[in-house]
C-alpha positions in Angstrom: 266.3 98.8 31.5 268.9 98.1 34.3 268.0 99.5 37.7 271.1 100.1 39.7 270.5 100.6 43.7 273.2 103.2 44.7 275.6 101.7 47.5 274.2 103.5 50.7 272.4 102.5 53.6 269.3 104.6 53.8 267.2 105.9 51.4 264.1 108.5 51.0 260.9 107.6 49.6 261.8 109.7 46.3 264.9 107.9 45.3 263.2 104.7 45.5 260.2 105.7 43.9 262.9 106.8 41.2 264.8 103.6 41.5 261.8 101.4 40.7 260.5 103.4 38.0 256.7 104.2 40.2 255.3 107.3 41.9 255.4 107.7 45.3 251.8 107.3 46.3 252.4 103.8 44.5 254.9 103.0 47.4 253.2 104.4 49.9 249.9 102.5 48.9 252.4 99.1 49.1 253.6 100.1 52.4 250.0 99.6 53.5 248.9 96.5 51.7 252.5 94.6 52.5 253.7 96.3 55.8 256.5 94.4 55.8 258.5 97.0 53.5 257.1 100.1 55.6 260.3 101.8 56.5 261.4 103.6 59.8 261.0 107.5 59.8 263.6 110.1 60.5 263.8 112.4 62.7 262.6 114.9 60.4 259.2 111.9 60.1 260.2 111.3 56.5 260.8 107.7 55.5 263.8 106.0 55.3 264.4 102.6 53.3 266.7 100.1 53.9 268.8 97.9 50.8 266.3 95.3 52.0 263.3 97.1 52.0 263.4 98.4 48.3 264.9 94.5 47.0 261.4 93.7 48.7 259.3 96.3 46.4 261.3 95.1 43.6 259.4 91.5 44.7 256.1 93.3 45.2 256.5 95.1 42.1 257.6 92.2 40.1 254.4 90.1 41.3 252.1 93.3 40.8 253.7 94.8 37.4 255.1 91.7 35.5 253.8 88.4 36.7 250.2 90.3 37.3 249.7 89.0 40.5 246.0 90.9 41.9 247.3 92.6 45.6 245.8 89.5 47.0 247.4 87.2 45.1 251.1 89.0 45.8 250.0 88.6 49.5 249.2 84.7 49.5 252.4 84.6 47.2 254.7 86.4 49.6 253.1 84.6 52.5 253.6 81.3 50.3 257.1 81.6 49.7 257.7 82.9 53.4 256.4 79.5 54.3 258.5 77.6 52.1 262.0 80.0 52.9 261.9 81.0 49.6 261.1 85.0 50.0 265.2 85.7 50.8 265.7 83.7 47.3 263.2 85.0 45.4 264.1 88.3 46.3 268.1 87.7 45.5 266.7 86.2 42.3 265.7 89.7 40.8 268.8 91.2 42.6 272.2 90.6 40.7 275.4 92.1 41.8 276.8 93.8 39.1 279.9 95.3 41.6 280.9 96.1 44.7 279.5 99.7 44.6 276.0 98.8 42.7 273.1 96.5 42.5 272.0 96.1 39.4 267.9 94.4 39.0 268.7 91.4 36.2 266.2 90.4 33.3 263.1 91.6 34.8 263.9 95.1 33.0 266.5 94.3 30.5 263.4 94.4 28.1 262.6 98.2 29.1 266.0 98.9 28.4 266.5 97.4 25.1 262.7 99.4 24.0 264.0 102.9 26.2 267.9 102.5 23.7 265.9 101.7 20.3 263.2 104.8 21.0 266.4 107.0 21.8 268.1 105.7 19.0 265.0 106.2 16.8 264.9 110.0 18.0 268.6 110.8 17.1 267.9 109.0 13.6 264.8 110.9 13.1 266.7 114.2 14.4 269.4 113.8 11.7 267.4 113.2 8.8 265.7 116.2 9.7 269.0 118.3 9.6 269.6 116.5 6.3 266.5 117.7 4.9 266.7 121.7 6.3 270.6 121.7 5.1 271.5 118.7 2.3 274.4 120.9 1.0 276.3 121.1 4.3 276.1 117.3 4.2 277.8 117.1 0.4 274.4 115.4 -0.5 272.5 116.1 -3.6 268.9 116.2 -3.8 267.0 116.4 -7.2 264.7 118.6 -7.7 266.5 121.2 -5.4 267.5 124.4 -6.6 270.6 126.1 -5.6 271.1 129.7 -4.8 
């Protein structure tokens, strides 16, 4: 599944809990146990994410979710690669551009996608062939056994 970041400069704790696919508690728990990607709050006190902020969950969530880093683990990683000056290009290594308007996260999710296309496909297959069955004759089709009236 391709998650596209909407091209805009702030963002509420919802639309990034919708961009990477968690609940928000899940973000909120992160903001604690990796403070740097705890965002600023508003005016009103909600938070407000930065482009850089939520390409840093996608990290965290990509060393949590995928390589199944324990929270410790993703900390000595992050710190690791902070060392090194590699956070910026592991970061931008999840993070294609897919155009000027969009950010679009590359292979991590592709996989999701491809699963999330064939289920829907699945359901619209499944969904037809039970249309076929309730009406056969308004399909032309003919069914043995099946009395006409």
């Amino acid at each position: 599944m391709k998650i596209t970041i909407p091209n805009r400069v702030f963002f509420r704790i919802g639309d990034v809990a919708e961009i990477l696919g968690v609940k928000t508690y899940v973000i909120r728990f992160w903001e604690t146990e990796f403070p740097f990607v705890a965002p600023e709050k508003g005016a009103s006190g909600q938070r407000v994410y930065r482009r850089s902020q939520i390409e840093a969950l996608i990290l965290v969530k990509h060393l949590l979710h995928v390589e199944r880093y324990s929270i410790e683990g993703a900390k000595k990683k992050l710190t690791e690669l902070r060392k090194q000056a590699k956070l910026k290009e592991a970061m931008t290594a999840l993070v294609t551009a897919e155009d000027e308007s969009a950010i679009v996260i590359g292979s991590i999710v592709a996989k999701e996608q491809t699963a999330v296309t064939q289920i829907e496909a699945l359901e619209k297959q499944i969904a037809d062939l039970q249309r076929l069955i309730r009406e056969p004759d308004g399909q032309g089709i003919e069914v043995p056994g099946l009395r006409r009236s």
